[in-house]
N, C-alpha and C positions, 0 to 999 in steps of 0.2 A: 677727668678722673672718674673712675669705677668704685668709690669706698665702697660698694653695695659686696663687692667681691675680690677687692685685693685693699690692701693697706696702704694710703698715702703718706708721703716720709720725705720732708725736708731735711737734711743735713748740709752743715757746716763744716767745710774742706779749708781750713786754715791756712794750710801749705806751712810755710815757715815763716809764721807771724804770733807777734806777744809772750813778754817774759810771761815767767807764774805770777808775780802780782795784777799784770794787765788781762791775765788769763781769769785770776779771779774775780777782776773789776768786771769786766767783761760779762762773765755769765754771770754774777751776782746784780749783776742790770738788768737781764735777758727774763731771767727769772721770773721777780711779777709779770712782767710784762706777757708771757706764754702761760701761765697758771693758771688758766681758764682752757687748752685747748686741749678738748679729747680725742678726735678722731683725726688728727694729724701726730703723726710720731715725730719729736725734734729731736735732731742728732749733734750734737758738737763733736767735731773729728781734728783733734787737737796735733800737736807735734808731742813727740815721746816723753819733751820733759814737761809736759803740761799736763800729765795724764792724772799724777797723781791728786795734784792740785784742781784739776776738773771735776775729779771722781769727787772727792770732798767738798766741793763748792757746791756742786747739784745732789748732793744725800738729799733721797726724800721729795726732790723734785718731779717734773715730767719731761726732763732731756736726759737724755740716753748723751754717753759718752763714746767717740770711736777713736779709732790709731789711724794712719796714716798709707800704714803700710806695716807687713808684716814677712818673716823671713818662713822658705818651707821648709825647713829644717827642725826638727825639735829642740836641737841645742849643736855643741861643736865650734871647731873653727874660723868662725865667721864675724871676726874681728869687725864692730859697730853695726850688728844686725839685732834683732829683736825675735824674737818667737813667739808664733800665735799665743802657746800656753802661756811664757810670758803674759803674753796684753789679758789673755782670761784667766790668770790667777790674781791681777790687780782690777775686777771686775769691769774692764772694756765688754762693750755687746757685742762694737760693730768696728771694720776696719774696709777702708778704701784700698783697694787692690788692681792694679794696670793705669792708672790714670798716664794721662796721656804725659807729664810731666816724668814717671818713670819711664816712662818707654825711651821717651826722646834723649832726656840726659843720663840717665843712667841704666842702658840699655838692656831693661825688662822687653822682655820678649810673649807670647802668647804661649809658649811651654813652660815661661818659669810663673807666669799669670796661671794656669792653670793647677800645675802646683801649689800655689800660694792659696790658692781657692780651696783645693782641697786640702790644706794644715789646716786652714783659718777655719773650714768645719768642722775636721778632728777636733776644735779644741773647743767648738760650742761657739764660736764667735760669726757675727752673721755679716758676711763679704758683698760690700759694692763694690761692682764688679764694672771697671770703665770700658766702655766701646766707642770707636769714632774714626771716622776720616780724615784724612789731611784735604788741605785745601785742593793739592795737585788731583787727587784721588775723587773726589768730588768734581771737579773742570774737565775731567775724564770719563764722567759718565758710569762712576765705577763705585759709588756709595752701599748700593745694595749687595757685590761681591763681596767687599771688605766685610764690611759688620756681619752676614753670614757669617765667612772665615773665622770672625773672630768670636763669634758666639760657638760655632763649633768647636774651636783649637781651647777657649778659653774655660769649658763647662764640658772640655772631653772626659768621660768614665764619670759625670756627677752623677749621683742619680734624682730619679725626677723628686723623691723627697728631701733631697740635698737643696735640691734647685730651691725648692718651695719655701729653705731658707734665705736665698741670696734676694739682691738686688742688682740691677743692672742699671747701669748711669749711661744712658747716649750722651759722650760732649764731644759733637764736632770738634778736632785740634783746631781750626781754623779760628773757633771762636771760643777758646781758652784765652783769657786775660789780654784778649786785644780786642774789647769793648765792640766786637761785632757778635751777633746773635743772628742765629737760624731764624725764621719766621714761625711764628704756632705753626702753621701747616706745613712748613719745613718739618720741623721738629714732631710734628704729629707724623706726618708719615715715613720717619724712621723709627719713631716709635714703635708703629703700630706694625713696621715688618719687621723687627726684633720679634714681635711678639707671634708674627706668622711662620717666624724660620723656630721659634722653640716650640708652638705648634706642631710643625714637622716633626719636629724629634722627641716628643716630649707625649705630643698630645692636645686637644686644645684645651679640655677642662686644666692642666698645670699651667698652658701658656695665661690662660685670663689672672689665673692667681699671684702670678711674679708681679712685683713693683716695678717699674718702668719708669726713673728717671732723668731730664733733662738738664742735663749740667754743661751748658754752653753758655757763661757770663748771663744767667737769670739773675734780675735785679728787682727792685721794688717797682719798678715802673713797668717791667713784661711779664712779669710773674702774674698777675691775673689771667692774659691772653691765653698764656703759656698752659698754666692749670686747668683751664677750660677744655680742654681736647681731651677727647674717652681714651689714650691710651699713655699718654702723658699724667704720672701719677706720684709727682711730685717734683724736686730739683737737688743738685749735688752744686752749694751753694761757695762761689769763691769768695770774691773782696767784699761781697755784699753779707756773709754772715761774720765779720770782723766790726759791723754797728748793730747795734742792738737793733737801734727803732729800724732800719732796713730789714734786718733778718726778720722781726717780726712781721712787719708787712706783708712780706713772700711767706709767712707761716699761715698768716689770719687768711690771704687771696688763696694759699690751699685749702684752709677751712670751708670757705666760700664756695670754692671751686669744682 
């Protein structure tokens, strides 16, 4: 990581886990336990009916609360969808957008990921934004086409101080919830061509300023390796921010890191 010139940012990607009492047990755990950290930003990115109960739980704290997902629409009929404004009139910051879980089951696409990006800044809320490969795509020699495509298709018409608010999550699909993990140096050098293809388009004084995180099953035990590499500059955290003392680990090895 670079804190010298961009922001490091662990967040917690829940998926579809814990009522609102487990949600409140949960980050009322969390809480001491991160109350000491400044230069890492802690995110909980909860499910829709957790949000309220989140927000309330962390008043006053140093976790930032996020949505899951968000619909591009401002409102209309779109029977069990949510709207950016929505999540930023009930004070959400941040909201995960493409991960690779929409794509596959519920057939988000990189034009409606792209949209989504651009409501979710109309409305003030700040988008991580998932990029990744499939295993086949990878065994194919084709990592670096993909994540281009998809940083071009997914941040088309932003602009570069739109950018300057997102976040971009590399999580290899491959190693989404089946306990296999890229290697640091895997993971550093898709990082760091994410950060050479916004370069391209961008500039490279905006590309060094995007956050750049790795959300491929980081866990307590690789999260230091992981945080260690100059362009890997934080993680998009799954079963591992559902424990306290886990998450924290992977908070404090960003502090370190």
């Amino acid at each position: 990581m670079n804190k010298a010139v961009r922001k490091a940012v662990i967040a917690g990607n829940w998926k579809m886990n814990k009522t609102r009492p487990e949600a409140k047990a949960l980050l009322e755990e969390l809480k001491p336990m991160v109350a000491d950290v400044k230069d890492v930003e802690v995110v909980a990115c909860v499910p829709f009916t957790n949000l309220e109960t989140a927000l309330a739980a962390t008043a006053g704290s140093n976790i930032k609360i996020g949505a899951e997902n968000c619909h591009f629409e401002k409102s209309g009929a779109f029977t069990g969808e949510i709207s950016a404004d929505m999540l930023a009139e009930m004070g959400v910051e941040y909201v995960v957008l493409g991960h690779s879980e929409r794509r596959q089951y519920f057939n988000e696409t990189d034009e409606t990921v792209n949209k989504r990006t651009k409501a979710a800044l109309a409305a003030g809320l700040k988008p991580i934004v998932c990029v990744g490969e499939l295993l086949w795509e990878r065994e194919c020699n084709i990592t670096e086409e993909v994540i281009a495509r998809q940083i071009k298709l997914d941040f088309y018409d932003v602009s570069a101080e739109d950018l300057k608010k997102c976040i971009i999550a590399y999580e290899p699909v491959w190693a989404i919830g089946t306990g296999k993990t890229a290697t640091a140096d895997q993971a550093e050098e898709v990082c760091a061509f994410i950060r050479a293809t916004l370069a391209k388009l961008y500039g490279a004084d905006v590309a060094e300023a995007i956050t750049i995180q790795y959300g491929g099953s980081m866990n307590a035990g690789n999260a230091a390796e992981l945080v260690s590499k100059t362009n890997v500059d934080g993680g998009l955290i799954g079963g591992a921010s559902l424990k306290a003392a886990d998450f924290t680990t992977i908070i404090k090895a960003a502090v370190n890191g």
